[in-house]
N, C-alpha and C positions, 0 to 999 in steps of 0.2 A: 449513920456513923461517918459516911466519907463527905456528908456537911457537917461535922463538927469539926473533922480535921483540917476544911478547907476555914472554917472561922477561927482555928484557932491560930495557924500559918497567920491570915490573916492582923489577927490579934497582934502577935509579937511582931508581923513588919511595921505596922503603928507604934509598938513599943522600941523597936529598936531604932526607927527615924528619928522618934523624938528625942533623942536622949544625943544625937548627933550633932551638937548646936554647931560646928563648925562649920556644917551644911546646912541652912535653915530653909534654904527654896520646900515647897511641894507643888506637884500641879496637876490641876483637875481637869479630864475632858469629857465632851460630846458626843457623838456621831452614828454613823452609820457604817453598816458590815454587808457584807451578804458569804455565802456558804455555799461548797458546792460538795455535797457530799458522796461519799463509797457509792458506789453502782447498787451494792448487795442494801442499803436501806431505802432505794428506790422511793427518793423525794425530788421535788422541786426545790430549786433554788429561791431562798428567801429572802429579804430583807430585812436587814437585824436592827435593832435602837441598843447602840455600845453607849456606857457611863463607864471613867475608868480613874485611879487615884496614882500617883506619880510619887514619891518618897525617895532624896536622892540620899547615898550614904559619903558618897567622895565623888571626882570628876567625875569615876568610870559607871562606876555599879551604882543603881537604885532598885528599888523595892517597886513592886505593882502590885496593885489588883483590878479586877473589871468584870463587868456582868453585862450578859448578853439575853436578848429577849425580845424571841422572833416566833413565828409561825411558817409550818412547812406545810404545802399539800401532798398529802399521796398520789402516786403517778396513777390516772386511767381512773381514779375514783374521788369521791366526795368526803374522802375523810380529812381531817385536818388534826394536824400537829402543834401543840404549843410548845415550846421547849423554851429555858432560861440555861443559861452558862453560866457558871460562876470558876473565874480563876483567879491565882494568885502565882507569882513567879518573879522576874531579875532582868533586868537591863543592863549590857554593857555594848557603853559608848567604846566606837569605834576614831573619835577623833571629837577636840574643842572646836569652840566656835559657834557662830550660830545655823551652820547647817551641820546637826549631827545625824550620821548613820548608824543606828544601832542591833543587835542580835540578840531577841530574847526568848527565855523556858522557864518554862515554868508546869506545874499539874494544874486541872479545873475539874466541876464536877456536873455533869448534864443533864439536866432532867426532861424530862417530854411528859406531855398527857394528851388523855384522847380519849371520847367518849367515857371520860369518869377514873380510868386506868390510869397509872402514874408508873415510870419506870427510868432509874438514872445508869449513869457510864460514869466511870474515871478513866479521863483524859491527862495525857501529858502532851505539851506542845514546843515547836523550835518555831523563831517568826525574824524574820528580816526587815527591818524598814527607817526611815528616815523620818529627824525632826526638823522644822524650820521656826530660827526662834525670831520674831522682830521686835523693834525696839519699843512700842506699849508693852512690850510681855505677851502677846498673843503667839498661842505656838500651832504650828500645824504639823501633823502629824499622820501618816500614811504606812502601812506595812501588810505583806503577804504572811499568813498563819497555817501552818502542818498540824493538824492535830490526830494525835493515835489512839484508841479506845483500846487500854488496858482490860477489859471486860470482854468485847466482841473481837477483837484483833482488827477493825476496821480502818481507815487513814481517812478524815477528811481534808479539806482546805477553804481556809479562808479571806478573804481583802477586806480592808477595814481604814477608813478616814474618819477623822476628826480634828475638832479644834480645841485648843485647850487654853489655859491659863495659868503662866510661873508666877505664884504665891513667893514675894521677897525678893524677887530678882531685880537689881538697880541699875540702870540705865542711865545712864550718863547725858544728857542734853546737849547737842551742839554748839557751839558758840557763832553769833552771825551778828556781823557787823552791821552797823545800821549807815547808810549813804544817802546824805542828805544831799539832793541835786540843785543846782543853780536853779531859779526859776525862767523860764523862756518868754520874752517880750513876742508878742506877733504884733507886726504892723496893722493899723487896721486899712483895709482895702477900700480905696473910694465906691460907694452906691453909683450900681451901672442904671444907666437913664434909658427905663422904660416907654417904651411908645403906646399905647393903647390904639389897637385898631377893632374898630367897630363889624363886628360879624354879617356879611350879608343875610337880609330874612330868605330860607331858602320855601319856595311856591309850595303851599298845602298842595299833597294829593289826594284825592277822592280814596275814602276803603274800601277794598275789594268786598264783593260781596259774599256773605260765608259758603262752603261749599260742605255738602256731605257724599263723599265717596262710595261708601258702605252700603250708605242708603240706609242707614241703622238709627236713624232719627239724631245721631249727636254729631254736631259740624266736628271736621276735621281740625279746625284749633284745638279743640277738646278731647278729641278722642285719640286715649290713648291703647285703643285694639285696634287699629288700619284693619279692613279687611277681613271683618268679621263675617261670617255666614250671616243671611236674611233670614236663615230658620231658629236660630239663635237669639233667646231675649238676654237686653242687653242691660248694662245700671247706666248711671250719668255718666261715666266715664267714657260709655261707648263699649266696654269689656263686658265677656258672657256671665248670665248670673250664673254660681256655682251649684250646683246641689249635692249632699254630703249622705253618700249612703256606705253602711256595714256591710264586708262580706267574708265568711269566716268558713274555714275546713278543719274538720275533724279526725285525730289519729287515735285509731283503735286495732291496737296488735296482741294475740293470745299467744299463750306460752304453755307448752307442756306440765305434767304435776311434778314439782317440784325443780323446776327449772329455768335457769334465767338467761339460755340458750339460744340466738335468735332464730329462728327458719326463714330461709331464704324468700322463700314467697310474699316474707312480710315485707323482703327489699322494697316491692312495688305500690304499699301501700304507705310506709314513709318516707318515699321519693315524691309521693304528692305531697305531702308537708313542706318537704326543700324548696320544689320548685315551686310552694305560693310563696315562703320565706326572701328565697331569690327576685323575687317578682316585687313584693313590697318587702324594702331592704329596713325600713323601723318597725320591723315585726319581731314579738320577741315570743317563746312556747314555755311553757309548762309542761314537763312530761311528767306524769303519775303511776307510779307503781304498785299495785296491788297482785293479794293472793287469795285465796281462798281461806276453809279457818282448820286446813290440816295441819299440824304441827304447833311450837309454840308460838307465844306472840315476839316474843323476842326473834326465833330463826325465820318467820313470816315477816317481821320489820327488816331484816338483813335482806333477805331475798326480793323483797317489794323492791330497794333501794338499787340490789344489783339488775332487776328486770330494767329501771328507768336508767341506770346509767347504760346498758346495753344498749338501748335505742338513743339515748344521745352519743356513743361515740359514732354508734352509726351515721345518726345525719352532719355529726366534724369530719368522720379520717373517709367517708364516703360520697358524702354530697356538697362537702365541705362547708357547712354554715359555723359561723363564725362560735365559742364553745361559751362569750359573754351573752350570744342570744338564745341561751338553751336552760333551764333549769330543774333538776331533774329530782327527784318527792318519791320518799318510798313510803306511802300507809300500814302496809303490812294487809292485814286481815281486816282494818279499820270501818273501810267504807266498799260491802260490799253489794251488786246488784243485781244477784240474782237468790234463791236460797241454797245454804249450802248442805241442806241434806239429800242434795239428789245429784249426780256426775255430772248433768248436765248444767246446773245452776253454778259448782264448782268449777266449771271450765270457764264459766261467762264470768267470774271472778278474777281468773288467773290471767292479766292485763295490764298492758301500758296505755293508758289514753291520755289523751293532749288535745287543746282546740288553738286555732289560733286566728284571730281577728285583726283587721286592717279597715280603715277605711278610705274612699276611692272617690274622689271627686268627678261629677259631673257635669255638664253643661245645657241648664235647662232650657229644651225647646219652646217655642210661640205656640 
């Protein structure tokens, strides 16, 4: 219902621009928004893709509309938000010219989804901001947005640039004088008189004879490792051969029945994770969540996801690795390794594991 209201607003601001031929401009823009919302819907700040339509009616007041369509993360977890804006509202300019200031309100309508769920808001919003028009018709466009959820009693706010384009606006061309210059005579300079003097041959010297420092079989013109160890094989360059071996730790942390609670004890079995992570810095983990197969598959998929997000905030807000080299997997009941008709098999179930691989170059000895 409250998108048909916003189509039909909509609707008649098309119909009542166009019937306005005294004002013929419209003009379309681009850009980009970002959002920072109420504390109480505890999101991350997004970046939005704004498209927006411009209908003027007289100097002051014009008609808008624009749609907004962004993705928000949940704070502390792996869920994600898609949300689309749709609003429609009124512009009035604050002064002619080509820098205008203007104040606008208008209602919109919000929708969000997430995992399959769809759920909207109406909004009404007040916005302050400024246009600059040049003379192609290229308009820029910049303004701060209040917006208040008639639904949750919520306030956000938002910033928003773009670039647009006045459809019809005429511009008037300069007029530039064209100045046609005398042309300039240069004298030509008499050719100064070159002497040729003949180069003395200077006495070949004998070449030194090559030298190996190292003692690493490659002369020192060549070698570009000085000072290599003699335990050390070396390639032509004189530099050590490398050798390229795997070395990999593994995290495995248990969790009580039904719980995605850490125990402290586990601190010191994924503080070895950190410090190989810290040690080789392009290492990146998989943390895996699983459960046992009490309960359904659905609250077992939730639960697996909260045990693996547990152990990655752990290794950011505690050992601090970085939260782009962490990625964190709930299976639920999916893949379990022990059987789960006996408490004990259940227990070796209820787990976060991770491996994490680096490889470490060596220097192969003679």
């Amino acid at each position: 219902m409250k998108k048909t209201v916003l189509m039909a607003c909509l609707a008649s601001t098309v119909s009542v621009a166009a019937v306005a031929d005294e004002y013929p401009n419209f003009e379309a823009y681009l850009g980009a928004g970002t959002y920072m919302f109420d504390n109480e819907r505890d999101l991350d700040e997004p970046v939005s893709l704004e498209g927006g339509l411009e209908l003027p009616l007289n100097e002051v007041v014009s008609l808008e509309a624009w749609l907004s369509d962004y993705s928000a993360d949940v704070k502390d977890s792996s869920i994600e938000l898609d949300a689309r804006r749709l609003a429609v509202g009124a512009l009035f300019h604050l002064k002619e010219g080509s820098t205008r200031p203007f104040i606008s309100a208008g209602m919109g309508d919000l929708e969000f989804e997430a995992s399959g769920v769809e759920f909207s808001e109406t909004l009404v919003h007040l916005g302050l901001g400024v246009k600059k028009y040049f003379d192609s018709n290229i308009v820029l466009r910049g303004e701060l947005i209040a917006m208040n959820s008639l639904d949750n009693e919520l306030t956000d706010l938002g910033a928003r640039i773009a670039v647009g384009y006045a459809f019809g606006r005429s511009v008037s061309a300069p007029v530039v004088e064209e100045v046609v210059a005398a042309p300039v005579v240069k004298e030509k300079a008499p050719e100064p008189v070159v002497k040729k003097v003949e180069p003395k041959p200077e006495p070949v010297k004998p070449a030194p004879a090559p030298v190996d420092t190292d003692k690493d079989g490659v002369v020192d013109a060549q070698d570009q490792c000085p000072n290599t160890s003699p335990a050390f094989k070396v390639d032509a360059t004189g530099c050590p051969v490398m050798l390229i071996e795997k070395v990999e730790i593994k995290l495995d942390v248990k969790f009580p029945n039904n719980s995605s609670v850490l125990n402290k004890d586990s601190y010191a079995e994924i503080q070895k994770v950190a410090d190989f992570m810290n040690e080789f810095d392009g290492t990146q983990v998989t943390v895996e969540g699983h459960t046992d197969s009490s309960g359904s598959d659905a609250y077992n998929k939730m639960l697996s996801q909260r045990r693996a997000d547990s152990v990655k905030n752990v290794l950011i807000k505690q050992f601090n690795i970085a939260p782009e080299r962490i990625n964190a997997v709930g299976y639920g009941e999916e893949r379990p390794i022990a059987d789960n008709t006996s408490s004990e098999g259940r227990a070796l179930n209820r787990r976060v594991v991770g491996v994490v691989e680096a490889s470490v170059k060596k220097a192969a000895t003679k």
